[in-house]
mmCIF file as gemmi writes it, N, C-alpha and C atoms, coordinates in Angstrom:
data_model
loop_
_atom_site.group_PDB
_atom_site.id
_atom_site.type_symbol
_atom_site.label_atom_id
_atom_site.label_alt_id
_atom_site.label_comp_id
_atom_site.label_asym_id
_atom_site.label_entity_id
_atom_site.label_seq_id
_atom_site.pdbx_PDB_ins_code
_atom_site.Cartn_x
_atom_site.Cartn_y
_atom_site.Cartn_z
_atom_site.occupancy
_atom_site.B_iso_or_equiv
_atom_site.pdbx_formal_charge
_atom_site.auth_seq_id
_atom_site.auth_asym_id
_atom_site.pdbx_PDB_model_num
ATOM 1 N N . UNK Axp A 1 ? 0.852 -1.166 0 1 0 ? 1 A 1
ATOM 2 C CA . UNK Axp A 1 ? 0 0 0 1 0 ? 1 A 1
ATOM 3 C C . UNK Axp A 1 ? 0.897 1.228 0 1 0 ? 1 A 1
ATOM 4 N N . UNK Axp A 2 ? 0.629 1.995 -0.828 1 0 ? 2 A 1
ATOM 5 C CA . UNK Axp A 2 ? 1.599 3.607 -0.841 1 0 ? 2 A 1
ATOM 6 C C . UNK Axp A 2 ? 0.785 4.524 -0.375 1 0 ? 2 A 1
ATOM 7 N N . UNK Axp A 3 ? 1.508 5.62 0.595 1 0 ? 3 A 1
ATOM 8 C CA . UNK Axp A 3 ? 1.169 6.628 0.744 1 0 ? 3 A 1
ATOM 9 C C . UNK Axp A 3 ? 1.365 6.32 2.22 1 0 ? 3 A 1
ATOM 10 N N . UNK Axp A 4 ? 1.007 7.241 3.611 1 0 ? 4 A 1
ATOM 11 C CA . UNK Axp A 4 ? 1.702 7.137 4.659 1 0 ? 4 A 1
ATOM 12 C C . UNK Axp A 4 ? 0.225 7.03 5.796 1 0 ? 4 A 1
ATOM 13 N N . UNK Axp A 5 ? 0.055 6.063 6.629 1 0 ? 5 A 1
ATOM 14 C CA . UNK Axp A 5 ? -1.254 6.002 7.931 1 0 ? 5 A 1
ATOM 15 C C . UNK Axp A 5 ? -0.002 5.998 8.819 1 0 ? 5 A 1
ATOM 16 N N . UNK Axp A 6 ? -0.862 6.681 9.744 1 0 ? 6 A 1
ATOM 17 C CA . UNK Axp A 6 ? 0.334 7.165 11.075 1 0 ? 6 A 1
ATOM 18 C C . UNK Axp A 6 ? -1.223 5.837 12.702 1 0 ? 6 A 1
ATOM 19 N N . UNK Axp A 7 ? 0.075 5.656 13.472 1 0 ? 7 A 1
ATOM 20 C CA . UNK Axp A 7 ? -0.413 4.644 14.12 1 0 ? 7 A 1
ATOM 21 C C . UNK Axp A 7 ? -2.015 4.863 14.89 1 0 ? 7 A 1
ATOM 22 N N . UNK Axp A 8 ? -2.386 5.924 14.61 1 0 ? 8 A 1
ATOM 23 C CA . UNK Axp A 8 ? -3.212 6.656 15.849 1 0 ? 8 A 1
ATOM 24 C C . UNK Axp A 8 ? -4.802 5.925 14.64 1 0 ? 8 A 1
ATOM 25 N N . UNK Axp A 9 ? -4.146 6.028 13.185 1 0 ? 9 A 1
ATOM 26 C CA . UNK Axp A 9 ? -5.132 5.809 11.955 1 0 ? 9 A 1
ATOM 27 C C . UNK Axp A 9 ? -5.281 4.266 12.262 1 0 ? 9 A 1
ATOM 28 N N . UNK Axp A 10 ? -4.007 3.613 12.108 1 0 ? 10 A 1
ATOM 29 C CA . UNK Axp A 10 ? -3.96 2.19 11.872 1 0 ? 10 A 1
ATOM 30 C C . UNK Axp A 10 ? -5.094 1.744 13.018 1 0 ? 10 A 1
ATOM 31 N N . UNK Axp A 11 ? -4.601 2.302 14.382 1 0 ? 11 A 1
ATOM 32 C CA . UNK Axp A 11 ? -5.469 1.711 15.86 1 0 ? 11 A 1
ATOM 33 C C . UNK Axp A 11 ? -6.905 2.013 15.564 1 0 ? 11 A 1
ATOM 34 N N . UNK Axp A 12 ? -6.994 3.147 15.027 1 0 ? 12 A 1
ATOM 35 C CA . UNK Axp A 12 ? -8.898 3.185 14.909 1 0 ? 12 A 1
ATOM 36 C C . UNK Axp A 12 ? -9.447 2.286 13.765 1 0 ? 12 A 1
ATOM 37 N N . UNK Axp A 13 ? -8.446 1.488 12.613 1 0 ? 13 A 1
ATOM 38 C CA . UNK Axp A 13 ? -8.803 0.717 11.555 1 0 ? 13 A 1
ATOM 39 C C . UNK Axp A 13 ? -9.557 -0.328 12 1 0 ? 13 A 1
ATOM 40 N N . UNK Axp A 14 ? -8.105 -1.075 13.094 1 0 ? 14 A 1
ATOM 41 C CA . UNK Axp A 14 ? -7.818 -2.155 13.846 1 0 ? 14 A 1
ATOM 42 C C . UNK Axp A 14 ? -9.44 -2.433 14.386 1 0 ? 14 A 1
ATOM 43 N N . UNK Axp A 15 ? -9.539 -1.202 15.398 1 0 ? 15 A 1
ATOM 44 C CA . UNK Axp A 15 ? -10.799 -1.339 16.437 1 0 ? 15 A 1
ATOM 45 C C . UNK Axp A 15 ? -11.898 -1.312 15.571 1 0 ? 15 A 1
ATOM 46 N N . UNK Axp A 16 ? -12.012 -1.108 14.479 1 0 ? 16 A 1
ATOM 47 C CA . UNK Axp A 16 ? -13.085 -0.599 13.861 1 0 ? 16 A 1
ATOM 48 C C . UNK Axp A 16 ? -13.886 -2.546 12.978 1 0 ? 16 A 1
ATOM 49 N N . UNK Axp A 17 ? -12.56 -2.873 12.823 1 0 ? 17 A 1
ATOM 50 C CA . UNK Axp A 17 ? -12.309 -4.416 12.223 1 0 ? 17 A 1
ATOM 51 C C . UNK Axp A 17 ? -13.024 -5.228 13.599 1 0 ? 17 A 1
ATOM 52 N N . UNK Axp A 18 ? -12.661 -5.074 14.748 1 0 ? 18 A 1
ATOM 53 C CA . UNK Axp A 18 ? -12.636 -5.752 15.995 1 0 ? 18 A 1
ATOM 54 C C . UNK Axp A 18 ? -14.268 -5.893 16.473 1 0 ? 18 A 1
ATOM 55 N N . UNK Axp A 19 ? -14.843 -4.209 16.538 1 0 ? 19 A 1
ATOM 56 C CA . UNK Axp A 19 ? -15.895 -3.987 16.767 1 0 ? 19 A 1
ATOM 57 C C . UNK Axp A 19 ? -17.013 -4.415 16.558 1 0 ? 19 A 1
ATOM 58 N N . UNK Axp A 20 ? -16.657 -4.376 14.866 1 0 ? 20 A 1
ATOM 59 C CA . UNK Axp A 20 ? -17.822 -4.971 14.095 1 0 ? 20 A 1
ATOM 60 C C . UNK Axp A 20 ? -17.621 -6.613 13.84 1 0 ? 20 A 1
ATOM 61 N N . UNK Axp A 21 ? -16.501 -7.431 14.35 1 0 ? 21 A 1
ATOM 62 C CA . UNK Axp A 21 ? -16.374 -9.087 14.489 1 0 ? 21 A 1
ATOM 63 C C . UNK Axp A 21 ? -17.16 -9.056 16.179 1 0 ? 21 A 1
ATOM 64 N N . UNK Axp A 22 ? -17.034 -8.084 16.728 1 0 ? 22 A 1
ATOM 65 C CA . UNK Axp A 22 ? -17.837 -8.775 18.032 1 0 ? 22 A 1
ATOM 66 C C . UNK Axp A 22 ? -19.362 -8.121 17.906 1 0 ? 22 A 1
ATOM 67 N N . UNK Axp A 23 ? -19.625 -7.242 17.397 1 0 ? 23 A 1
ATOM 68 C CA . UNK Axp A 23 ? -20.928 -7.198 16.983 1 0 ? 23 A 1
ATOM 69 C C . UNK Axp A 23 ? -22.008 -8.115 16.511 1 0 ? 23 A 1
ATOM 70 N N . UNK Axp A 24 ? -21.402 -8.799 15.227 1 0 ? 24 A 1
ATOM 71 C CA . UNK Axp A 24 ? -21.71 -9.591 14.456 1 0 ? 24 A 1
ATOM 72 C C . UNK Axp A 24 ? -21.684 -10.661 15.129 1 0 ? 24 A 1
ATOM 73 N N . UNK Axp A 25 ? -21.234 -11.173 16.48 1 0 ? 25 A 1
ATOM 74 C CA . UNK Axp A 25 ? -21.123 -11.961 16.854 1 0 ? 25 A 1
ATOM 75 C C . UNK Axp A 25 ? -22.039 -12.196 18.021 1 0 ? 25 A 1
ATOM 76 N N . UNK Axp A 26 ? -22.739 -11.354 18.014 1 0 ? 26 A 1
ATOM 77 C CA . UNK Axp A 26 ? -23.345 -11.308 19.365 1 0 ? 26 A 1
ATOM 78 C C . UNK Axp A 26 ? -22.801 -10.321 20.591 1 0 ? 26 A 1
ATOM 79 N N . UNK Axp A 27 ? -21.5 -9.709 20.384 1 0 ? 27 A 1
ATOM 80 C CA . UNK Axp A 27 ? -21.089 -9.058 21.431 1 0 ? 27 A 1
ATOM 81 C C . UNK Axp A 27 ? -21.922 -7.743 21.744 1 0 ? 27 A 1
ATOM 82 N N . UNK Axp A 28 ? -22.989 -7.601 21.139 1 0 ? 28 A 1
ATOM 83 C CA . UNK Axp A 28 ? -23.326 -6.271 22.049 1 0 ? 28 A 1
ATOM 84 C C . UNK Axp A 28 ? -23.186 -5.046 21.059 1 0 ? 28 A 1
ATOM 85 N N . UNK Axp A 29 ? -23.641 -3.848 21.097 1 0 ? 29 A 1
ATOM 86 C CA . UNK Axp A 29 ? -23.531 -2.573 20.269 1 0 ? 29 A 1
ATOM 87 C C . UNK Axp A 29 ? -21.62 -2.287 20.748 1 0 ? 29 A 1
ATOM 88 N N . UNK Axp A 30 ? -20.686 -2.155 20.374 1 0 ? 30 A 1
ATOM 89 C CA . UNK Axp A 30 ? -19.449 -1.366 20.517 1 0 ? 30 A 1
ATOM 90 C C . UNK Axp A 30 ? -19.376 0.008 20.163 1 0 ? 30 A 1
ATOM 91 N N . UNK Axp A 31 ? -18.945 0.794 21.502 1 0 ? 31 A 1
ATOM 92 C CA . UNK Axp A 31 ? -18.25 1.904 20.776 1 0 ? 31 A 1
ATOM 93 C C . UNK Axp A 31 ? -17.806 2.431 19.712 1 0 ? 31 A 1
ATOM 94 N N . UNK Axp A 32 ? -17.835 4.113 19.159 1 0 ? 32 A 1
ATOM 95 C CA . UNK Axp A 32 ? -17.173 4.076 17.807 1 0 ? 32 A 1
ATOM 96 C C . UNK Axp A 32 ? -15.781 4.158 18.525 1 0 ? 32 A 1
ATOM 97 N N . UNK Axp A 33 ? -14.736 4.707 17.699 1 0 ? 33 A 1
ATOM 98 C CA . UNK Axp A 33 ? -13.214 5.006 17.733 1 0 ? 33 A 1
ATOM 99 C C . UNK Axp A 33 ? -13.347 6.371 18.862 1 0 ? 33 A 1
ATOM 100 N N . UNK Axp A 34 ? -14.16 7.41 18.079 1 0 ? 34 A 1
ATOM 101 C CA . UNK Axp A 34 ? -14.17 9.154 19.128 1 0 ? 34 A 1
ATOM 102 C C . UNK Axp A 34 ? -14.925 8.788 20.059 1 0 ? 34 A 1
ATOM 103 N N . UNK Axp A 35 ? -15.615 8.005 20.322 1 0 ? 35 A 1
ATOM 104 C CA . UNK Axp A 35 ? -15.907 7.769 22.012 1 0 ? 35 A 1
ATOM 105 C C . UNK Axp A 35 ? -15.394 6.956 23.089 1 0 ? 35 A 1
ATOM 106 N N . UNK Axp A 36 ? -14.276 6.443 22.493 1 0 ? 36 A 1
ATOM 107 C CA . UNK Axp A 36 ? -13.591 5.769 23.467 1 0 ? 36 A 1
ATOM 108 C C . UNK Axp A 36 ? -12.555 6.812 24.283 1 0 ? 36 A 1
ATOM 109 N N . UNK Axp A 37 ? -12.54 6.451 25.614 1 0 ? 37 A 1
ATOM 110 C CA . UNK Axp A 37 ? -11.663 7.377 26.685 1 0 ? 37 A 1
ATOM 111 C C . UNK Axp A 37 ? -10.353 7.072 25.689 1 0 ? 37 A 1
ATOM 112 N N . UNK Axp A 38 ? -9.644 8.064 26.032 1 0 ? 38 A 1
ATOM 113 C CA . UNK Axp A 38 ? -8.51 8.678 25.267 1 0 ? 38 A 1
ATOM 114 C C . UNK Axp A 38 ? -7.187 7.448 25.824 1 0 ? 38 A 1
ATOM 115 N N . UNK Axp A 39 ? -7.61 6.74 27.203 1 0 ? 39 A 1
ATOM 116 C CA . UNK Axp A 39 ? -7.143 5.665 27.524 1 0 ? 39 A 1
ATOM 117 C C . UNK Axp A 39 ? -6.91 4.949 26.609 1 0 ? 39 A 1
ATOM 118 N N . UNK Axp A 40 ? -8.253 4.053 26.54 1 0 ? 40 A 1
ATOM 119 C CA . UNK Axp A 40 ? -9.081 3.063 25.976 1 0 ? 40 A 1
ATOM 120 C C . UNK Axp A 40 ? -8.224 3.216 24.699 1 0 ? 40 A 1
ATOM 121 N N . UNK Axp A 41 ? -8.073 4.585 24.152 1 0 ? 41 A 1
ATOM 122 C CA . UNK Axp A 41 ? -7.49 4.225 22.445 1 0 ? 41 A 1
ATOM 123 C C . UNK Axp A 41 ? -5.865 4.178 22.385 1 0 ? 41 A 1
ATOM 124 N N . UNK Axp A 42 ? -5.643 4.782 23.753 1 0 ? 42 A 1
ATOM 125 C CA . UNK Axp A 42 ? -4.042 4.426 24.248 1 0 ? 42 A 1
ATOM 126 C C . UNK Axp A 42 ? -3.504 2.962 24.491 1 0 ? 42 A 1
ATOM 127 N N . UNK Axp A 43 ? -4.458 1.831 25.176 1 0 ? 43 A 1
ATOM 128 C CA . UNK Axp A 43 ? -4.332 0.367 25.216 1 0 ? 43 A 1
ATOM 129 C C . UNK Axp A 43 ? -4.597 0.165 23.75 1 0 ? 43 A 1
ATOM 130 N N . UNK Axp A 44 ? -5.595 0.771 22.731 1 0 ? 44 A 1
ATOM 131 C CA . UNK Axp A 44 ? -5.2 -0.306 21.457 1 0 ? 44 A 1
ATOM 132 C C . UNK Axp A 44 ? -4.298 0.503 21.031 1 0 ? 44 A 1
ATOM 133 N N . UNK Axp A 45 ? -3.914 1.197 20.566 1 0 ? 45 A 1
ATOM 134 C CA . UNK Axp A 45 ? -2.648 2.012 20.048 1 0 ? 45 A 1
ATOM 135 C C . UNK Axp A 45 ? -1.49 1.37 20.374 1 0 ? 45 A 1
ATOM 136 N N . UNK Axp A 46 ? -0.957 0.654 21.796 1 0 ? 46 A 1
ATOM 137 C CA . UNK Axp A 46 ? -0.283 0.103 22.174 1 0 ? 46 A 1
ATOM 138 C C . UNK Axp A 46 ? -0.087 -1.483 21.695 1 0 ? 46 A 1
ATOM 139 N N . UNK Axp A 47 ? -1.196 -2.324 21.458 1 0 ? 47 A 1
ATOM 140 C CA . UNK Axp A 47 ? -1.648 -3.476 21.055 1 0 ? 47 A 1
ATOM 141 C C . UNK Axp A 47 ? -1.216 -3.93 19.612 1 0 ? 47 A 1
ATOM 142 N N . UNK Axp A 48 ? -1.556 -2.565 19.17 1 0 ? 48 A 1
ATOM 143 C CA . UNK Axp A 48 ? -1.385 -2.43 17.132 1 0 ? 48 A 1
ATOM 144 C C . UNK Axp A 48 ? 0.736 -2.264 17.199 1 0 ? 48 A 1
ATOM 145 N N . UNK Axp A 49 ? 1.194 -1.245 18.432 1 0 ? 49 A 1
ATOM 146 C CA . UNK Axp A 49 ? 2.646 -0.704 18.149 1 0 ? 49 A 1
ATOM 147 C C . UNK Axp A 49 ? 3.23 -2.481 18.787 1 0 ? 49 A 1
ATOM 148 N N . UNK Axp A 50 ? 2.55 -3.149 19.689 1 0 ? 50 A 1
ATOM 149 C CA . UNK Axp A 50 ? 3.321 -4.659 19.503 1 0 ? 50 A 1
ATOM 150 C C . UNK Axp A 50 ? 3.504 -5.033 18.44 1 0 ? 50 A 1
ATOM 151 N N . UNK Axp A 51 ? 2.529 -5.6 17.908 1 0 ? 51 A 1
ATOM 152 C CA . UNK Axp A 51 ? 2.419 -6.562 16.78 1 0 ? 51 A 1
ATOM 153 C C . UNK Axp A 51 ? 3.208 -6.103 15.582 1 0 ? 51 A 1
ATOM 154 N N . UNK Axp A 52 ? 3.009 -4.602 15.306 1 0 ? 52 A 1
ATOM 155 C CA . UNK Axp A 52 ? 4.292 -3.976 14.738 1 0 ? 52 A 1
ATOM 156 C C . UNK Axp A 52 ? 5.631 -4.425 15.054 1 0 ? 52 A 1
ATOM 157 N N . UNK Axp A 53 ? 6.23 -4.487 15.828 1 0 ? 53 A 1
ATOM 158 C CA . UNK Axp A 53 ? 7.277 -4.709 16.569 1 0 ? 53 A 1
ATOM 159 C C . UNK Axp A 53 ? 7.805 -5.792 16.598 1 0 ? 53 A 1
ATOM 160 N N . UNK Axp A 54 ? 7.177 -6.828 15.755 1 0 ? 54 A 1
ATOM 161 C CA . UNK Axp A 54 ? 7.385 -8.293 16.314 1 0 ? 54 A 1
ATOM 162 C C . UNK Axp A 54 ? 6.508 -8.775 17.635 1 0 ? 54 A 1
ATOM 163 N N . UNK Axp A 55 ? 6.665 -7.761 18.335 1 0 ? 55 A 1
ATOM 164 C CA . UNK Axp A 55 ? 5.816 -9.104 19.674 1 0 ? 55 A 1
ATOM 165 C C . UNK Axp A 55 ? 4.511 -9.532 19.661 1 0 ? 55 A 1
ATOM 166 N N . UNK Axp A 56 ? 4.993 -10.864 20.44 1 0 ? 56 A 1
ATOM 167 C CA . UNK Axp A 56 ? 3.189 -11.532 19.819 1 0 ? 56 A 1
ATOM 168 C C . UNK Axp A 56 ? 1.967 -10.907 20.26 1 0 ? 56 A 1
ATOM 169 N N . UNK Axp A 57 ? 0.834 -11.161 19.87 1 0 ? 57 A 1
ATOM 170 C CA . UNK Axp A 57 ? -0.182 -10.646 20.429 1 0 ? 57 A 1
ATOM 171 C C . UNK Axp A 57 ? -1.285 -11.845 20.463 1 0 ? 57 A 1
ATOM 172 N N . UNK Axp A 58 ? -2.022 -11.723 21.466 1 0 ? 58 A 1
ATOM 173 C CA . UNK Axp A 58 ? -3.016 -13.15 22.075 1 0 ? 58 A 1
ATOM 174 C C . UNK Axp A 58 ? -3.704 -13.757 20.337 1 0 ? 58 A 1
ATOM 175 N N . UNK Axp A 59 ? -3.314 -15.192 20.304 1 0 ? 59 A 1
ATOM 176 C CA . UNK Axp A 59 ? -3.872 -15.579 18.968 1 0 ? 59 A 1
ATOM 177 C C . UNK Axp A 59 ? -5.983 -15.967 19.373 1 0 ? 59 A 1
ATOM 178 N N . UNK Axp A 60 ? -6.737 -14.917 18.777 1 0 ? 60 A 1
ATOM 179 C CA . UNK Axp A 60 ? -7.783 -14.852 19.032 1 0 ? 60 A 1
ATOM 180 C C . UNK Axp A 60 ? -8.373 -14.406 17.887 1 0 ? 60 A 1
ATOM 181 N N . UNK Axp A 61 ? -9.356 -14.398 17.617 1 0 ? 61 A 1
ATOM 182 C CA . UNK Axp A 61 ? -10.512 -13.838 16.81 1 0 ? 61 A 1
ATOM 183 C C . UNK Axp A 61 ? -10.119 -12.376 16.237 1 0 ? 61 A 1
ATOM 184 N N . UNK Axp A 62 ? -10.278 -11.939 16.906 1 0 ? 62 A 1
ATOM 185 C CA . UNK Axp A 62 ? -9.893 -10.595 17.252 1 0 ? 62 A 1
ATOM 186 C C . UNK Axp A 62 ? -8.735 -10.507 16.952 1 0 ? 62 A 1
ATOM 187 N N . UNK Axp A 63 ? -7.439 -11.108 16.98 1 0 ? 63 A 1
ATOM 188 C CA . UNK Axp A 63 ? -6.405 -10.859 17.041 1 0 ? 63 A 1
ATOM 189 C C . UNK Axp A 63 ? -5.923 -10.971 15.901 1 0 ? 63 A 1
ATOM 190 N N . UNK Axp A 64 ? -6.902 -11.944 15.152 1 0 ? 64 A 1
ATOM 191 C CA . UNK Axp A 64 ? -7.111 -12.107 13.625 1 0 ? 64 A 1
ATOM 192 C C . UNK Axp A 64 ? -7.172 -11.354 12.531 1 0 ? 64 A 1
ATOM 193 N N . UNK Axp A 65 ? -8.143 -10.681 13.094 1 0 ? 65 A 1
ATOM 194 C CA . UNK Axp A 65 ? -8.727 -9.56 12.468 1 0 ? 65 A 1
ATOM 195 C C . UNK Axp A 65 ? -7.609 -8.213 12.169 1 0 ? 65 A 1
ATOM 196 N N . UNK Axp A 66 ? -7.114 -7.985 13.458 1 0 ? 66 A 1
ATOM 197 C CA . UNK Axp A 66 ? -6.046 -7.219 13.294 1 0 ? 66 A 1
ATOM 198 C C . UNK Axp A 66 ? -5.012 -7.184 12.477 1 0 ? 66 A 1
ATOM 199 N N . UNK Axp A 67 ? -4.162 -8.623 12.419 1 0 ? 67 A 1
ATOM 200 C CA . UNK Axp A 67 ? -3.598 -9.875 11.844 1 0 ? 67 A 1
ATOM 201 C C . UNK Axp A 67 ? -3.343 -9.05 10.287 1 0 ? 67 A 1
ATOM 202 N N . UNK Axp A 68 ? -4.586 -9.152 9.951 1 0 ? 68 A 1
ATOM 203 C CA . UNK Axp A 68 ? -4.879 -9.641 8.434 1 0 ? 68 A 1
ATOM 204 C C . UNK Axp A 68 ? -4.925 -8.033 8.194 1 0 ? 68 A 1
ATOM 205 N N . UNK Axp A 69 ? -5.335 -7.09 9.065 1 0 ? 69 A 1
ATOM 206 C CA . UNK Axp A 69 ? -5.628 -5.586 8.345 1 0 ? 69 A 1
ATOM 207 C C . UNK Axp A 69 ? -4.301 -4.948 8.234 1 0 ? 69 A 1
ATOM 208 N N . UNK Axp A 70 ? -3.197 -5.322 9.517 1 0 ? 70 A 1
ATOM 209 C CA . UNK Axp A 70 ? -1.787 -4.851 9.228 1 0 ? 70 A 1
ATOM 210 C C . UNK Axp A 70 ? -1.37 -5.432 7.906 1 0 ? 70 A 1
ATOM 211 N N . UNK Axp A 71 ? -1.4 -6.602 7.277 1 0 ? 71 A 1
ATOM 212 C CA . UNK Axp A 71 ? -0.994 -7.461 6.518 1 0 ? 71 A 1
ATOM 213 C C . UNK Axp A 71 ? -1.309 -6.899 5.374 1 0 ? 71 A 1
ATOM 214 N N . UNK Axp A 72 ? -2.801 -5.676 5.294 1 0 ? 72 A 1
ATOM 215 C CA . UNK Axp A 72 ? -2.819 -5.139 3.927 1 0 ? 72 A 1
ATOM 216 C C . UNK Axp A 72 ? -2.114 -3.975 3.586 1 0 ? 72 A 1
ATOM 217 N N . UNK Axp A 73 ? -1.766 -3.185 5.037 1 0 ? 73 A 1
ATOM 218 C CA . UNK Axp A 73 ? -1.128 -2.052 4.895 1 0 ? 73 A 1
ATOM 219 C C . UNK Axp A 73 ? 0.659 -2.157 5.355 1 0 ? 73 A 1
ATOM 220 N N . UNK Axp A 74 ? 1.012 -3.001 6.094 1 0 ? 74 A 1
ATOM 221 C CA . UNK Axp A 74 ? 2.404 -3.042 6.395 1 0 ? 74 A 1
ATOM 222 C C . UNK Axp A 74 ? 3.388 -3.415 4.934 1 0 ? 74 A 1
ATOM 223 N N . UNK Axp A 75 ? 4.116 -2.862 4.816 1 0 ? 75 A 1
ATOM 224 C CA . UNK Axp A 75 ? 5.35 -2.988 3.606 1 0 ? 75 A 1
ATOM 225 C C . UNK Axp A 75 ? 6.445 -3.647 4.216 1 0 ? 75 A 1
ATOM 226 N N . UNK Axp A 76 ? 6.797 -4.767 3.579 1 0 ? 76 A 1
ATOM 227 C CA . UNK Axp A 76 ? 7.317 -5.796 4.328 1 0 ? 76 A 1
ATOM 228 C C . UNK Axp A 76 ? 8.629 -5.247 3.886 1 0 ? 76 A 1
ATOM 229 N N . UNK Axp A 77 ? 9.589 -4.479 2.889 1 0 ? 77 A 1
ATOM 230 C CA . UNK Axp A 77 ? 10.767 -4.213 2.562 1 0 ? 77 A 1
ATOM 231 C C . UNK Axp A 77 ? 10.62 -3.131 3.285 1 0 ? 77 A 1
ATOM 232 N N . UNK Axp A 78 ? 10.237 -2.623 3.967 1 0 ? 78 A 1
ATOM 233 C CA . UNK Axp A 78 ? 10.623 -1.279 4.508 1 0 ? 78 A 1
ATOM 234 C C . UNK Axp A 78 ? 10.559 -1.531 6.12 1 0 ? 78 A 1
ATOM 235 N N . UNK Axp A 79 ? 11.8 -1.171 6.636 1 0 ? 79 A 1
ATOM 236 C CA . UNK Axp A 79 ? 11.341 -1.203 8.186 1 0 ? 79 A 1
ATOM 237 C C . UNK Axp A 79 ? 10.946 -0.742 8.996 1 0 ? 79 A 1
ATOM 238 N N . UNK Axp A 80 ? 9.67 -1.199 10.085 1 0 ? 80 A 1
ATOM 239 C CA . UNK Axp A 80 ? 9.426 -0.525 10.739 1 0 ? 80 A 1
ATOM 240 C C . UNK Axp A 80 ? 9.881 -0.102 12.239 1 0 ? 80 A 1
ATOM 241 N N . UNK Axp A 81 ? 9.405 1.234 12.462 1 0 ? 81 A 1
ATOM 242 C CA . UNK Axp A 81 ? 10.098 1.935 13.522 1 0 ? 81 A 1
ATOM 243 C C . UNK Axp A 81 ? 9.446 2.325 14.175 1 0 ? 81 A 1
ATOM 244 N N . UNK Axp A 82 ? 8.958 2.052 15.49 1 0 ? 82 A 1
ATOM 245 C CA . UNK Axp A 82 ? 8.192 2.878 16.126 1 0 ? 82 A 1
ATOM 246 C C . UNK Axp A 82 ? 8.738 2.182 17.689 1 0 ? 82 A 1
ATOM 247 N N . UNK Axp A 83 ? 8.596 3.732 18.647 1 0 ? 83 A 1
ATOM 248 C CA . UNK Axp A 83 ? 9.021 3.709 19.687 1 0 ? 83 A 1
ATOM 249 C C . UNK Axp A 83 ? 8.04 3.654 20.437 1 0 ? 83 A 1
């Protein structure tokens, strides 16, 4: 994918992927992205900068989902950096 999503984009993609797999699933109405406590988008922001990173993240449904949405936007020749 060309052109540049900064992590704050990727995390509201992520949740947005997540939301609507537990919706669909029975989980209940979810939050959008702007109503989550500024926390709340700080733990997935953090979740998305693992899996970036190499470190694992819980193999789940959900985790799937995430999985597969980095997988359309991450550029595998280019490295990533994030602190």
């Amino acid at each position: 994918m060309k052109g540049g999503i900064n992590i704050v984009e990727l995390a509201a993609i992520c949740y947005a992927g997540v939301a609507a797999l537990r919706e669909a699933t029975g989980g209940g109405d979810q939050p959008e992205w702007v109503d989550l406590e500024p926390d709340k988008q700080g733990v997935i922001t953090d979740y998305i900068t693992q899996l970036l990173t190499g470190r694992p993240i819980p193999d789940s449904h959900e985790g799937e989902v995430i999985r597969r949405i980095i997988a359309v936007i991450r550029d595998e020749k280019k490295t990533l950096k994030y602190a």
